[in-house]
PLY file of the C-alpha trace (Angstrom):
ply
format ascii 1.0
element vertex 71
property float x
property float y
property float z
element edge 70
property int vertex1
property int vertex2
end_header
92.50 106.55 112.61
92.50 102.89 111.64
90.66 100.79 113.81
90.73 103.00 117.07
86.96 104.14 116.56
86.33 100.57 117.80
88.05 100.92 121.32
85.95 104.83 121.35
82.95 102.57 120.63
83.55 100.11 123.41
84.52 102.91 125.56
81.08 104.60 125.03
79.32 101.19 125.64
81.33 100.84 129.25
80.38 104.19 130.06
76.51 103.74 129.10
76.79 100.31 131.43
78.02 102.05 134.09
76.00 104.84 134.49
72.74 102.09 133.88
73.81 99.84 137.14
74.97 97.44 134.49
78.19 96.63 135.96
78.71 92.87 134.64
78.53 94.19 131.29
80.39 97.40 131.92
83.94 95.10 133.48
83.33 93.03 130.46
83.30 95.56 128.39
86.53 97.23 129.91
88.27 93.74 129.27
87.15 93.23 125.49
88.71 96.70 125.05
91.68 95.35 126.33
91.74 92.22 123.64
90.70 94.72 121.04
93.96 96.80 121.82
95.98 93.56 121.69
95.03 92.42 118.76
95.13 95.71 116.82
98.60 96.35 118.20
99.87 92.75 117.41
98.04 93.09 113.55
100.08 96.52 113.53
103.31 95.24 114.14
103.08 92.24 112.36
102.24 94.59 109.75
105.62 96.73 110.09
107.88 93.45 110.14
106.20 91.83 106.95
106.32 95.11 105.11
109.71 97.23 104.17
110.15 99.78 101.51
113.49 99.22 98.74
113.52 102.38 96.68
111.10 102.84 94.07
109.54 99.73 94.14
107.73 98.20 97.69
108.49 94.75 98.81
106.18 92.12 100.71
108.03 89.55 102.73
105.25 86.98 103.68
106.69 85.55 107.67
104.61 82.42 106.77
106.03 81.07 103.54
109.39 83.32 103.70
108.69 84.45 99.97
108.77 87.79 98.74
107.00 90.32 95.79
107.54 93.13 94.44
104.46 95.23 93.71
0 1
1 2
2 3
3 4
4 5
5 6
6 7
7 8
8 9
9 10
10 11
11 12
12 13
13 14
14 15
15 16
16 17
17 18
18 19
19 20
20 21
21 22
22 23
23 24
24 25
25 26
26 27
27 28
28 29
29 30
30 31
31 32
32 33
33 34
34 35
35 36
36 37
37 38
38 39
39 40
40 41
41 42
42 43
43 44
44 45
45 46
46 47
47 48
48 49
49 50
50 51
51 52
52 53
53 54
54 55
55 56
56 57
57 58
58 59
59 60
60 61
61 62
62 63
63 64
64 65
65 66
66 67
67 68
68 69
69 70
């Protein structure tokens, strides 16, 4: 699950402004769910790139400094 409960959050928010007449809130509301999908997304994938599996052992590559681990 991750951090999808927080788009079903923001999606249950929306849907309480709109049904209220609250319909400032409720378009802002549609367009922080679309940062929040952004940014998990981009956090995801920079995830998969930084992290890659070598047989027994798992090693970090860290983009920024362009050092590696192995834990």
């Amino acid at each position: 699950m991750g951090h999808e409960w927080i788009i079903d959050v923001l999606a249950d928010l929306k849907s309480f402004a709109s049904t209220n007449d609250l319909s400032v809130l409720a378009a802002q509301l549609e367009e922080t769910a679309d940062v929040a999908r952004l940014e998990i997304d981009s956090k995801l994938d920079q995830a998969s790139r930084t992290t890659r599996g070598e047989g027994a052992g798992t090693r970090y590559v860290f983009a920024s400094s362009g050092s590696s681990r192995r834990a």
